[in-house]
RORO-766522 format. One line per field, with one value per residue (C-alpha): residue number from 1; x negated, y negated, z; chain; residue in three letters. Coordinates in nm, 2 decimals. Layout:
BEGIN
num: c(NUM,...)
x: c(X,...)
y: c(Y,...)
z: c(Z,...)
chaine: c(A,...)
residu: c(Ala,...)
***
This chain:
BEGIN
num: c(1,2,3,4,5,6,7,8,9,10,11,12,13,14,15,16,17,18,19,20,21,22,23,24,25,26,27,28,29,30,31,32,33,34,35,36,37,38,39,40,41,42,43,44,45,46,47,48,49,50,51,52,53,54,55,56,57,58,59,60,61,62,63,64,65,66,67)
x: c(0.00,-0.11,-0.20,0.10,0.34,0.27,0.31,0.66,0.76,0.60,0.74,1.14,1.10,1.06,1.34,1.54,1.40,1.50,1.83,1.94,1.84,1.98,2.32,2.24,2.23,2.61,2.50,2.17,2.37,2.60,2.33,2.13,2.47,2.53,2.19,2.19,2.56,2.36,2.03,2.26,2.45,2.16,2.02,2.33,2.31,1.97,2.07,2.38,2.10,1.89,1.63,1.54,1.57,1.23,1.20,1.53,1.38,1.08,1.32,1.52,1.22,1.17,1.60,1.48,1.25,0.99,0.70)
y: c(0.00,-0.30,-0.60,-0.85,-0.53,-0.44,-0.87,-0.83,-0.53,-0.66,-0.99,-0.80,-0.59,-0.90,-1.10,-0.78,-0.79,-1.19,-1.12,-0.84,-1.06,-1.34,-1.05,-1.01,-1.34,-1.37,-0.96,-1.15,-1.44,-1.20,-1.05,-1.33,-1.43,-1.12,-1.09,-1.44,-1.35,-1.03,-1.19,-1.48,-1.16,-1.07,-1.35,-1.44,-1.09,-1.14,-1.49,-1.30,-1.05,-1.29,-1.36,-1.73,-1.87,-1.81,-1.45,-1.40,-1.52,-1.31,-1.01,-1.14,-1.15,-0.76,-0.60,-0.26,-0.22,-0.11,-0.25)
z: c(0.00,-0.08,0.15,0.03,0.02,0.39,0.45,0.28,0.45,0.83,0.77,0.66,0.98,1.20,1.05,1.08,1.47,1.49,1.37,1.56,1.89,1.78,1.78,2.12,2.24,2.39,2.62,2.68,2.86,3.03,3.20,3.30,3.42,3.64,3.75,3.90,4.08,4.21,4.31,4.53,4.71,4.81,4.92,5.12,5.29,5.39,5.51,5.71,5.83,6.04,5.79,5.73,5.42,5.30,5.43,5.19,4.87,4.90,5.01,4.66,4.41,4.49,4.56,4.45,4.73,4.56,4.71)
chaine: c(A,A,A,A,A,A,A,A,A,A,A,A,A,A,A,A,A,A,A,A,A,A,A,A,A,A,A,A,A,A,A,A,A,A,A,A,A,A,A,A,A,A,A,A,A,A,A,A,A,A,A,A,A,A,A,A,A,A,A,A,A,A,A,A,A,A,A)
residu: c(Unk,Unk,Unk,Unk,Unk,Unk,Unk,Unk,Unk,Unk,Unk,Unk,Unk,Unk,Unk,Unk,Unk,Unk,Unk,Unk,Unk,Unk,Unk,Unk,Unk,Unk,Unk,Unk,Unk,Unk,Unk,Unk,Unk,Unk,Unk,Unk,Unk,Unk,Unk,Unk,Unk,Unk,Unk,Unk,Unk,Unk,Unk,Unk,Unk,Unk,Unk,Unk,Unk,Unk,Unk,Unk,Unk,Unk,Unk,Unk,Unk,Unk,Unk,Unk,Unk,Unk,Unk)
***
């Protein structure tokens, strides 16, 4: 394959990649949406729970307890 065919093909398969985002866009907001609802639960229950307000952001930035 040439160098300009593999250009035409990479450059198709990243508009195709653009586009299909750029679909997603309205699910992408819905998230971010529900994530931020979820992320202020949890802050409010670790607020509830006795921890001050900077012990529940850094209890929020990690809610799978993971670490």
């Amino acid at each position: 394959m040439s160098n300009e065919a593999k250009r035409v093909i990479d450059n198709a398969k990243s508009n195709a990649a653009y586009e299909q985002l750029e679909r997603m866009m309205p699910e992408i907001a819905r998230q971010a949406d529900l994530t931020a609802r979820v992320r202020w639960l949890h802050y409010r229950a670790s607020i509830r729970a006795g921890f001050t307000p900077e012990q529940a952001i850094e209890l929020c930035q990690n809610p799978n307890m993971t670490e």
